[in-house]
Structure formats: structure tokens, C-alpha cells
Backbone bond lengths (Angstrom), bond angles and torsions (degrees), N, CA, C in turn:
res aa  C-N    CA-C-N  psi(-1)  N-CA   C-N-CA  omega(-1)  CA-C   N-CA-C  phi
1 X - - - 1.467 - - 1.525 109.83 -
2 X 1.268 118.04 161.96 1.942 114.70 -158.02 1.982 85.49 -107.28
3 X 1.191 93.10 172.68 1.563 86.52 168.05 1.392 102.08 -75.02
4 X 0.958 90.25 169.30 1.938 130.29 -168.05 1.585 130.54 -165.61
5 X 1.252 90.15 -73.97 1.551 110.02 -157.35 2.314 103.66 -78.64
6 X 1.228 133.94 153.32 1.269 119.96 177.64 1.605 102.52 -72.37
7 X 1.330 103.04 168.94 1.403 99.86 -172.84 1.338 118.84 -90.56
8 X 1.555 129.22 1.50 0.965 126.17 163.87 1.809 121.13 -87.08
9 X 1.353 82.82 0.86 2.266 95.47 -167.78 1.858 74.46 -81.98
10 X 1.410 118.37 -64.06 1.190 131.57 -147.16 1.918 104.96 -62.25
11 X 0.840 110.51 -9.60 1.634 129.91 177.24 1.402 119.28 -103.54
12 X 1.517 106.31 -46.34 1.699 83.32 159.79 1.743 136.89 -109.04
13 X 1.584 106.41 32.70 1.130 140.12 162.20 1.668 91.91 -53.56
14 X 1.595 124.86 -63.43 1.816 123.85 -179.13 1.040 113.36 -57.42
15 X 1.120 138.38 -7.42 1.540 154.85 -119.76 1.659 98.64 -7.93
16 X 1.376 95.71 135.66 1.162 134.88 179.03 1.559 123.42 -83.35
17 X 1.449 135.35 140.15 1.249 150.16 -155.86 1.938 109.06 -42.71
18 X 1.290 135.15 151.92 1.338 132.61 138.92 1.530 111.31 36.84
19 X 1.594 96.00 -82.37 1.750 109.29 -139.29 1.518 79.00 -96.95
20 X 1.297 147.71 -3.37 1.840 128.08 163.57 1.528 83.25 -81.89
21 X 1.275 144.98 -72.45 1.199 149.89 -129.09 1.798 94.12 -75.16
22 X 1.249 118.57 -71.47 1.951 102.81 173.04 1.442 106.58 -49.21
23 X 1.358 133.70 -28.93 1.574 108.75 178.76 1.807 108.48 -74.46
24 X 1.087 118.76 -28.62 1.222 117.08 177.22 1.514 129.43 107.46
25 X 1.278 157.52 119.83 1.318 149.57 -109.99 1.566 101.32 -87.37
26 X 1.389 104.35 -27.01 1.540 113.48 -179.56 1.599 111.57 -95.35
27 X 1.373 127.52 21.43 1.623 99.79 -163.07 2.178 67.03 -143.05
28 X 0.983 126.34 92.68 1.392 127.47 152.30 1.452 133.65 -26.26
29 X 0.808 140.87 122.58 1.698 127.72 175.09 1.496 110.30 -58.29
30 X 1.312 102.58 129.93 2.010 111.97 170.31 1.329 103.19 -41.50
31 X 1.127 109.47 152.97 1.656 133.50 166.15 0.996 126.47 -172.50
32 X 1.298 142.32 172.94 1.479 131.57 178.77 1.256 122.83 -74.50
33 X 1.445 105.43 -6.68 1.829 88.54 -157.95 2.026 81.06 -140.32
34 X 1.539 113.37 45.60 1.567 110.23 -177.79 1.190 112.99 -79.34
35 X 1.519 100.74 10.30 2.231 105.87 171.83 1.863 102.10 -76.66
36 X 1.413 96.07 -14.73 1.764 98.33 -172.23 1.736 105.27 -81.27
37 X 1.249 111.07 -13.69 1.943 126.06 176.69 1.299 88.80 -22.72
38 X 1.140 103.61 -79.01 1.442 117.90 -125.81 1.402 124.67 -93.16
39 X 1.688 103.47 7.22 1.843 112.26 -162.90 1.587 89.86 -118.58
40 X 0.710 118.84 171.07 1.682 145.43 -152.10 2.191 97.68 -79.89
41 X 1.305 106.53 -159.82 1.559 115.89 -159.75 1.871 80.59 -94.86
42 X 1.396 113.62 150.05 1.364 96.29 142.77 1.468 134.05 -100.36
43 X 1.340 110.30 4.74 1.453 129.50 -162.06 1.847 90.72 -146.83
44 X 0.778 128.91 -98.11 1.365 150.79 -154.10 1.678 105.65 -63.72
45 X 1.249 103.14 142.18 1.386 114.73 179.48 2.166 106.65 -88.52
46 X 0.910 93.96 147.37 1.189 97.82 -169.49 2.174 108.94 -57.99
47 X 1.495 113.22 -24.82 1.255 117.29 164.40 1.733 103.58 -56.71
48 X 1.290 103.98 -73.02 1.746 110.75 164.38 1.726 114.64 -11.93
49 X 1.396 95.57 -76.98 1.350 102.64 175.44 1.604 130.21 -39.93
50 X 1.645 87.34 -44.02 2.201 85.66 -176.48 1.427 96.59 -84.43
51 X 1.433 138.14 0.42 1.343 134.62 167.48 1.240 112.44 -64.57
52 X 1.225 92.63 -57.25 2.129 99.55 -163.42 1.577 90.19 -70.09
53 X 1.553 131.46 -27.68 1.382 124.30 -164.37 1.447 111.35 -68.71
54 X 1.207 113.14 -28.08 1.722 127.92 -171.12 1.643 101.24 -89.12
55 X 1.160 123.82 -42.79 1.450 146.16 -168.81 1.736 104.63 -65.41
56 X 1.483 120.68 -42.46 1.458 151.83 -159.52 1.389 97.43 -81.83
57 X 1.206 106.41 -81.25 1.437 132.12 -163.98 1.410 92.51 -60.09
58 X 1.226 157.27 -58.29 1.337 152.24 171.53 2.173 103.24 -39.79
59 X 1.287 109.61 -44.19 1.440 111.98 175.48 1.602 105.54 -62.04
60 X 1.511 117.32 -69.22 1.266 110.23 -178.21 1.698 110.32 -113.05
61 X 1.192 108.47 84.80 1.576 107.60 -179.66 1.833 117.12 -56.22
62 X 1.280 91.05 -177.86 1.844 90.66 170.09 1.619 114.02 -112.31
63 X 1.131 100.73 117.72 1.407 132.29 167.63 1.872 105.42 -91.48
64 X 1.828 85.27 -146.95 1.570 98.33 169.17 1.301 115.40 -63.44
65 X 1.459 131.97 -16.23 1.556 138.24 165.89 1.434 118.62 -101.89
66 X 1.180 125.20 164.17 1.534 108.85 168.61 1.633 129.96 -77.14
67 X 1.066 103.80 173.36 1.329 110.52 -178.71 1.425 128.45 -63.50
68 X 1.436 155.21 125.49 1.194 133.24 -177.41 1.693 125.91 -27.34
69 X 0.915 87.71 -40.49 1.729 90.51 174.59 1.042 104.78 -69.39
70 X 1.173 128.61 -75.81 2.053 127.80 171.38 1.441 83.27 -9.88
71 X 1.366 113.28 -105.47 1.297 128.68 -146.89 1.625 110.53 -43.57
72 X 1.085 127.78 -1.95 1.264 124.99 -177.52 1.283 133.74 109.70
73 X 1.213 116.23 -10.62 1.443 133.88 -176.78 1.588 121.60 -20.18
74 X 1.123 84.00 -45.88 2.029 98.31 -166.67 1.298 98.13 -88.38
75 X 1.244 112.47 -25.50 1.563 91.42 -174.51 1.868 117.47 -108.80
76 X 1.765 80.36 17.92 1.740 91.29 153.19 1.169 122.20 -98.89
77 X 1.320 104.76 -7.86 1.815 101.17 -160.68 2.129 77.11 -111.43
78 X 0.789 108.64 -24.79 1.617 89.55 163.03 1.430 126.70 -39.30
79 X 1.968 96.41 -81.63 1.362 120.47 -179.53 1.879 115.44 -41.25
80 X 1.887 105.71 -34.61 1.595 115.55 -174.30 1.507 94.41 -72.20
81 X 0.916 140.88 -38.51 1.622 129.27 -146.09 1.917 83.17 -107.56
82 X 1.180 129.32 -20.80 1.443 127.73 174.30 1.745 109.62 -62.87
83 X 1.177 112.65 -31.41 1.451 129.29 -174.92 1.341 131.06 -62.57
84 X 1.307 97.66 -150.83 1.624 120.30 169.62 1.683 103.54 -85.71
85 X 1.181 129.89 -62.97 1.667 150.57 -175.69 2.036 92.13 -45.87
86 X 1.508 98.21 -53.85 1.904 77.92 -162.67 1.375 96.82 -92.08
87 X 1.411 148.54 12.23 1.365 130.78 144.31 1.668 115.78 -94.92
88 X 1.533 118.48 33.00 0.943 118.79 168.08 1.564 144.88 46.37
89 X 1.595 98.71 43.10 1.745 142.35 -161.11 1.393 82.32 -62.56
90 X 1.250 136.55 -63.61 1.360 120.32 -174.88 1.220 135.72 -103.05
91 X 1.457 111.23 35.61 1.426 128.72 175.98 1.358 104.54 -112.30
92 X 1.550 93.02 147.92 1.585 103.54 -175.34 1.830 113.67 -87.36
93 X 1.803 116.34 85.01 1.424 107.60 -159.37 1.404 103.53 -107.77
94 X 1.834 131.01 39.46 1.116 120.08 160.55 1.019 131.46 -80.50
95 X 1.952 139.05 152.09 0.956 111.50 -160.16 2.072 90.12 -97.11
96 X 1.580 98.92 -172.72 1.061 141.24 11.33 1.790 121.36 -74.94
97 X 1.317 137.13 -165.34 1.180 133.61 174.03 1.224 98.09 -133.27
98 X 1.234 121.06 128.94 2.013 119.59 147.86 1.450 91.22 -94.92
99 X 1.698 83.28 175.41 1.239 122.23 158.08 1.960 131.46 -54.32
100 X 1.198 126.29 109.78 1.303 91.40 179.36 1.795 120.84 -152.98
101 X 0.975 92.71 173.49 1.920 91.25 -147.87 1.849 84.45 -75.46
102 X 1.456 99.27 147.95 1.875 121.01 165.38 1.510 100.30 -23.82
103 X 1.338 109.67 -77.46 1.691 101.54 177.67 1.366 157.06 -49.61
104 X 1.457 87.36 10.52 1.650 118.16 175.03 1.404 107.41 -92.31
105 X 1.153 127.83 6.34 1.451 112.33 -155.87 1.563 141.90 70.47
106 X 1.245 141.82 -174.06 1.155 149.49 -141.00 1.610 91.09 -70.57
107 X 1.376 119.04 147.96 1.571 128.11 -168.56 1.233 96.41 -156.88
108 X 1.456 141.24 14.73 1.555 112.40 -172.29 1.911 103.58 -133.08
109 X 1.156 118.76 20.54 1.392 119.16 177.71 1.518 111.03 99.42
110 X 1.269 113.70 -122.62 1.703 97.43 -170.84 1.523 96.32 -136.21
111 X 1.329 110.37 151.67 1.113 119.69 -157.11 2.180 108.79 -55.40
112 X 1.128 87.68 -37.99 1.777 92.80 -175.27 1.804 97.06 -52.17
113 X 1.317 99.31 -44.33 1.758 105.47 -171.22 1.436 115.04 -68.86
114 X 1.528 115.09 -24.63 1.398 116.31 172.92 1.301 120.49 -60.64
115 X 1.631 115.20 -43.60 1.653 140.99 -148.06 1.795 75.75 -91.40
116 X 1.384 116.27 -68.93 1.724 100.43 -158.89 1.851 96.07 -58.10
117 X 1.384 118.48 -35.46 1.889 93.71 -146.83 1.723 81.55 -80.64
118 X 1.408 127.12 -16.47 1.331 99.57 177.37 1.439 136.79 -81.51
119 X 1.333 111.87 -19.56 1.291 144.44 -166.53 1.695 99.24 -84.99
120 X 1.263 140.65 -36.82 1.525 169.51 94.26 1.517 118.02 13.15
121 X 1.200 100.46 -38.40 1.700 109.97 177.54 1.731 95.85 -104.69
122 X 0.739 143.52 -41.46 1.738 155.97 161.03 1.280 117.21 -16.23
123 X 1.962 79.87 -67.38 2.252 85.79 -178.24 1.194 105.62 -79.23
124 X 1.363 133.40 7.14 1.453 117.49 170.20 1.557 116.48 -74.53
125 X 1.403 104.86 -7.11 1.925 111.18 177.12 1.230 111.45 -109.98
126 X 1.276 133.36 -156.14 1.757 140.81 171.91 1.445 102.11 -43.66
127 X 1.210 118.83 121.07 1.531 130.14 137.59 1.196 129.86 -11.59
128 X 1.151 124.32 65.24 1.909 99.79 -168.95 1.443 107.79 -67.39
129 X 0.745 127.56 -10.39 1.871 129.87 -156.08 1.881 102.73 -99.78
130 X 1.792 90.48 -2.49 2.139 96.96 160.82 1.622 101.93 -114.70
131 X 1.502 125.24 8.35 1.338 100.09 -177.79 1.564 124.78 -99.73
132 X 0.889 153.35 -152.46 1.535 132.38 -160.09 1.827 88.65 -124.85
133 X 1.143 125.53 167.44 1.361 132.82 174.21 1.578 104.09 -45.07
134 X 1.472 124.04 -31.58 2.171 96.68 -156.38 2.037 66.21 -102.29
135 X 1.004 154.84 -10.81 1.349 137.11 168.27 1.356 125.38 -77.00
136 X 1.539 107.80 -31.82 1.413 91.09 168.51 1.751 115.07 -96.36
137 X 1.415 102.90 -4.32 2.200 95.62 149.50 1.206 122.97 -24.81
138 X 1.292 74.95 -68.67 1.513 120.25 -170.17 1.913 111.91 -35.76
139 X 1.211 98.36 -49.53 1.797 116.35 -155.45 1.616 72.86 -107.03
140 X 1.392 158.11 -28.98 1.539 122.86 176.92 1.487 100.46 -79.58
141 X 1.278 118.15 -8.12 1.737 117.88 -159.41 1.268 81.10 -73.37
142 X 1.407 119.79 -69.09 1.736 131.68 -163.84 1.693 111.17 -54.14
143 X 0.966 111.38 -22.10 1.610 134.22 178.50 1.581 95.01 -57.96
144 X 1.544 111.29 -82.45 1.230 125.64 -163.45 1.669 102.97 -48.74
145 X 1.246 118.31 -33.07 1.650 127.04 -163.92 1.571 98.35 -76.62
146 X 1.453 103.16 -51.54 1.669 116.80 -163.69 1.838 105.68 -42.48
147 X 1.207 87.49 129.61 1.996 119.09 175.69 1.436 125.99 -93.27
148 X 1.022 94.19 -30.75 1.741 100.28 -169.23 2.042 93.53 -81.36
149 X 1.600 98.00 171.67 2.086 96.15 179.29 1.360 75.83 -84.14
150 X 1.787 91.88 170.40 0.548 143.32 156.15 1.730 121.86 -86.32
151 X 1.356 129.53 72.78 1.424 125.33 -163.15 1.569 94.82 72.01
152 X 1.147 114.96 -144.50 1.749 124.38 160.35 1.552 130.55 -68.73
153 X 1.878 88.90 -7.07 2.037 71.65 174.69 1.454 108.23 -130.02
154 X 1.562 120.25 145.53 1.738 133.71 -162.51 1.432 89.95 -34.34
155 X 1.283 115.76 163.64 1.648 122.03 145.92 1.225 130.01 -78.21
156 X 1.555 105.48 -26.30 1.760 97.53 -176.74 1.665 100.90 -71.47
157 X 1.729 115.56 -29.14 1.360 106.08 -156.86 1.748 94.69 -86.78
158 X 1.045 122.92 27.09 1.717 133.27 175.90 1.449 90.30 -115.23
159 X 1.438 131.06 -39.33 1.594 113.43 -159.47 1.591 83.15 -75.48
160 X 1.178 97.63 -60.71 1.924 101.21 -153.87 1.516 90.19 -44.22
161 X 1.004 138.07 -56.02 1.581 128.41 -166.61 1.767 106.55 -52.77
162 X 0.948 103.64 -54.33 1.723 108.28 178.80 1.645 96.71 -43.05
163 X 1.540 101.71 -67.44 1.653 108.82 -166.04 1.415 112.19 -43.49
164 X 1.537 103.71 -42.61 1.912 98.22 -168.50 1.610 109.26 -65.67
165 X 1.462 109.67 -42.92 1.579 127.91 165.34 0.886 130.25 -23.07
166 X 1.502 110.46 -53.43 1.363 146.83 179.20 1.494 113.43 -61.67
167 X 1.222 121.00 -52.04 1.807 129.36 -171.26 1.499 92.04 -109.40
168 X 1.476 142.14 2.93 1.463 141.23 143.60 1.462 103.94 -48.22
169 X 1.427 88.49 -64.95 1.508 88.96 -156.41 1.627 117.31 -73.95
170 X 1.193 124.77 -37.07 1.711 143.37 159.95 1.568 101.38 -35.34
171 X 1.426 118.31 -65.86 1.835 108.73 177.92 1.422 112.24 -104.91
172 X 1.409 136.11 25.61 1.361 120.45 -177.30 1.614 91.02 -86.41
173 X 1.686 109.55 179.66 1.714 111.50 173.59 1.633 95.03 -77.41
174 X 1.438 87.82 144.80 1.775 110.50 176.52 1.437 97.17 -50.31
175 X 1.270 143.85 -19.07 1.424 144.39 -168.67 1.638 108.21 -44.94
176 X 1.766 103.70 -35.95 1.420 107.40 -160.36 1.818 94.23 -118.59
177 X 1.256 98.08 49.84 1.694 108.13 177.48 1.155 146.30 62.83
178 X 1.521 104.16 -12.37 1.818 114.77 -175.12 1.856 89.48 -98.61
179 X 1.508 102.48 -143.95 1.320 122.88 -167.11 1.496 121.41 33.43
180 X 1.285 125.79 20.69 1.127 134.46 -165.40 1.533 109.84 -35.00
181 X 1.335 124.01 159.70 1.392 120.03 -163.69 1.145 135.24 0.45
182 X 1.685 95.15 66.82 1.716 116.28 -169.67 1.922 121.50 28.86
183 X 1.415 102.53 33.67 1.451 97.17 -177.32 1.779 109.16 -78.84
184 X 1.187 131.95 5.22 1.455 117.45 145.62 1.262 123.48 -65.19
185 X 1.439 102.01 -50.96 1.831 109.94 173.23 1.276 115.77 -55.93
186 X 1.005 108.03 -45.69 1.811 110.58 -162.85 1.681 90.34 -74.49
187 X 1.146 124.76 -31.60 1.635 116.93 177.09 1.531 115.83 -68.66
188 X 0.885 120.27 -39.50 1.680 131.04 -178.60 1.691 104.29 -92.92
189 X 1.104 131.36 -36.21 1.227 127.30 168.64 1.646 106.43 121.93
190 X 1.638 125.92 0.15 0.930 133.11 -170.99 1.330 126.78 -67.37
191 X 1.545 133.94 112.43 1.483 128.64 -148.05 2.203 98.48 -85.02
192 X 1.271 105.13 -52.54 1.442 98.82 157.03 1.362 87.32 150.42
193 X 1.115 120.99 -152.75 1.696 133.46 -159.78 1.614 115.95 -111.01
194 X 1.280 107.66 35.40 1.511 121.60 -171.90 1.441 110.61 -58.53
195 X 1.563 117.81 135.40 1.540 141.58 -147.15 1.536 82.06 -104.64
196 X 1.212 123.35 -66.11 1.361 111.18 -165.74 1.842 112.93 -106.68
197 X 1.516 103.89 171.14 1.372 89.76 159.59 1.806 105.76 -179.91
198 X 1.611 91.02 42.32 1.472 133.07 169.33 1.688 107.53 -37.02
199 X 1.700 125.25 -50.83 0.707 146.80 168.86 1.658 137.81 -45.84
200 X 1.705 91.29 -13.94 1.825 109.28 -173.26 1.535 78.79 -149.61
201 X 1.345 155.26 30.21 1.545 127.07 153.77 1.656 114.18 -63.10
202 X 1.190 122.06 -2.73 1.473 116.85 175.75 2.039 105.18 -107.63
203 X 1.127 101.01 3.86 1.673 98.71 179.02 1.549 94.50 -67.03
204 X 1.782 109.18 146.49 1.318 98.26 179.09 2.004 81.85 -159.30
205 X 1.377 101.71 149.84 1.280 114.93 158.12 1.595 109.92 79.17
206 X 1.620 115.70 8.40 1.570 100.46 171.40 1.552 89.26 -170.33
207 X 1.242 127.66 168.15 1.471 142.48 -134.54 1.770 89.58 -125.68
208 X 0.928 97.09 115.26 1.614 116.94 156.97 1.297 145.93 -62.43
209 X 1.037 137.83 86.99 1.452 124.03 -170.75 1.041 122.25 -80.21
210 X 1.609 129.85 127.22 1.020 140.18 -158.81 1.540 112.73 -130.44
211 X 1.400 114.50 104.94 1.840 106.75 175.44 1.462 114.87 -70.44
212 X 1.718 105.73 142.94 1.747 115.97 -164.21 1.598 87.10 -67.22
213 X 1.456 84.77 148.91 1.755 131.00 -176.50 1.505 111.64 -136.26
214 X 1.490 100.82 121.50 1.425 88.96 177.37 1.264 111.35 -139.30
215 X 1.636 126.47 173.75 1.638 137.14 -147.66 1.478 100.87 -23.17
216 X 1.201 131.35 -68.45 1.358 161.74 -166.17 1.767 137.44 -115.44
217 X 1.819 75.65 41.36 1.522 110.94 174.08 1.701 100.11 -50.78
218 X 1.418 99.03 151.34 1.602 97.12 179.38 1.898 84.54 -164.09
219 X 1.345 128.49 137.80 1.265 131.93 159.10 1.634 121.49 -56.87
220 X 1.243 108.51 131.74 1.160 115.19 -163.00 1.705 104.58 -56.22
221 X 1.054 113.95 -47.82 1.594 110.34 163.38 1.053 119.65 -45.31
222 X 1.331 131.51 -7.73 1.568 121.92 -176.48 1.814 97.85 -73.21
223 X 1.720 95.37 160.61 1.535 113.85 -177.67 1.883 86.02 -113.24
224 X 1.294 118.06 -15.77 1.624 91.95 165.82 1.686 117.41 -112.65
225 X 1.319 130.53 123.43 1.100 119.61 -173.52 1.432 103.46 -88.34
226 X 1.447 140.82 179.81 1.591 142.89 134.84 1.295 117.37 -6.95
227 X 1.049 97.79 117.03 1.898 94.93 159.37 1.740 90.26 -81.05
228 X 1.816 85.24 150.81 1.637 118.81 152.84 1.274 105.97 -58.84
229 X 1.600 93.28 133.92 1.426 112.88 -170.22 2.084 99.93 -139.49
230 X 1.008 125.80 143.66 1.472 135.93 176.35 1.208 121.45 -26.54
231 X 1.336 127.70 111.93 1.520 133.99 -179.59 1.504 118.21 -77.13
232 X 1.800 92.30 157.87 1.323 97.36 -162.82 1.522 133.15 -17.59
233 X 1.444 117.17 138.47 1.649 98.06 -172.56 1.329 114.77 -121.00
């Protein structure tokens, strides 16, 4: 299917954990960058999308935090493979090509090309995105195991790419679209990457608590959020 649909319609089409479902199909979870709701894939087709969403959310489900998808997941690994990172800006892709063993490093083209030809070879079997939570376990469990390619590229070197994607996008700064209301940080305890802190150089003798802040912190009351800025590189 081509894009169409916004990317938050196209996400809770799987239906999504608890805390999407009490907010309600129409009322999105806050985040920094919720001007991105409502516009189309920049990379990924919205089939794409409810793939990696079912695929994700089995990696980091919802507990006391949200689910990868809540938090944004997919629509980090969108914006990354939309970029510099998934046409493979810093990979060396001239030809000629040999052959070459796992321990050489990257062998399968560029990352955008991995995620579509694998994701492509996928829906040609069971649906995961109709099976119920202990079924689609089930089908990432067999995922992670699976040997045979995927189309032309291995499967493990498709999981591990999903996997790294996956916990990229959950703790990277919301800058690059996932972690939505710092729920990586706030899970690990991480306050964020603060430039200054001019304001407490005389604190002395007891521990501060500080809520995560990140590159392009903006108060949730604000009417201007972050501009989009260049994905992963």
C-alpha cells in the first residue's frame, strides 16, 4: 500500500498497548515533535509501518513505560532509513564487490534496502500484524532463530538491524523522533544531555532531581515545537 494514511492512524490500526487505548484512537500521546502525527511515512509504507510496529513492540513491550511504538519507535526508524544512515552515507558501496566473511563487517547493501527487501520477504508468510500478543512472541521468537535469507539478505543480519533500531530509537534524544516523552530516560533514570547547569554550580551535599531534557527541549505548553532536523547519520 503507498502512503496515505497519518502515521499515527496507521499504528493504531494493530492496536496499540493500555496507555494509546485509554487515551483514545483520536487523541495521540504528547511528544515533542506531534506536528509529525499527522503527515504520511517518510521512508516506509504504511504496511512497513504496522510490520516493524508488531515486530517492535514484542522487543520493548508496555509495562510501567510504554511500548516501543508508544514511544515512537517506528517513526524513528522511518525518519533513519529516510536519511543519510539508510542510503548508506558512510558505507563504503563502490563496486567492485567480493565475497566476504561476517567478520568483515556490513555485507548486505544499505540499511533502507535491508529493512524494505526484508520486511518484503516477511509478508509473503503469516501476518503477524493479525496475530494476538502470545502469537506474535511467538513469530519474533522464530524470527530471531530463522536461517534461511530473507529474499537476498541473512535473517539474523535483518533481526540485529531491527533490534539495534529498536533500542536506538526507545533511548536516543527525541530530536530524531522516537523516545517520545522521554520514556527511555525516565525508565533508566537518565536526566538527558544538558549543556549547562550554571544555575546549581553552588548545590553541594545532596542529589538533585532533575526531569530528562533533551537537544530541543521545548515546554509542553509551547505552540512551537522543534523543527526537524537530519536523521541518524
Amino acid at each position: 500500500m503507498s502512503q496515505t494514511y497519518s502515521r499515527r492512524a496507521v499504528l493504531a490500526r494493530i492496536g496499540l498497548g493500555g496507555a494509546a487505548a485509554a487515551a483514545g484512537a483520536t487523541t495521540p500521546l504528547r511528544h515533542a515533535f506531534a506536528q509529525a502525527d499527522a503527515i504520511p511515512w517518510y521512508f516506509l509504507t504504511d504496511d512497513e509501518a504496522r510490520w516493524l510496529a508488531a515486530i517492535t513492540d514484542v522487543l520493548i513491550p508496555e509495562d510501567d513505560f510504554p511500548s516501543a511504538t508508544q514511544a515512537g519507535v517506528v517513526d524513528y526508524i522511518d525518519f533513519a532509513l529516510a536519511g543519510d544512515y539508510g542510503r548508506g552515507e558512510r558505507l563504503y558501496m563502490r563496486p567492485p564487490f567480493f565475497e566476504g566473511a561476517g567478520e568483515q563487517g556490513w555485507q548486505v547493501g544499505t540499511p533502507a534496502s535491508l529493512i524494505r527487501t526484508g520486511l518484503t520477504a516477511l509478508r509473503e508468510g503469516n501476518d503477524v500484524t493479525a496475530l494476538d500478543e502470545a502469537g506474535r512472541e511467538r513469530w519474533v521468537q522464530a524470527l530471531s532463530e530463522y536461517e534461511e535469507p530473507l529474499g537476498d539478505v541473512p535473517a539474523g543480519t535483518f533481526f540485529d538491524e531491527v533490534h539495534s533500531l529498536t533500542n536506538e530509537g526507545y533511548f536516543a534524544d527525541p530530536i530524531y523522533l522516537g523516545n517520545h516523552d522521554y520514556a527511555g530516560w525516565r525508565m533508566v533514570g537518565f536526566p538527558g544531555a544538558h549543556a549547562y547547569y550554571t544555575e546549581r554550580v553552588d548545590d553541594h551535599g545532596y542529589r538533585q532531581v532533575q526531569p530528562p531534557m533533551g537537544i530541543a527541549h521545548t515546554d509542553a505548553r509551547s505552540d512551537s515545537p522543534p523543527r526537524l532536523i537530519g536523521g541518524r547519520g
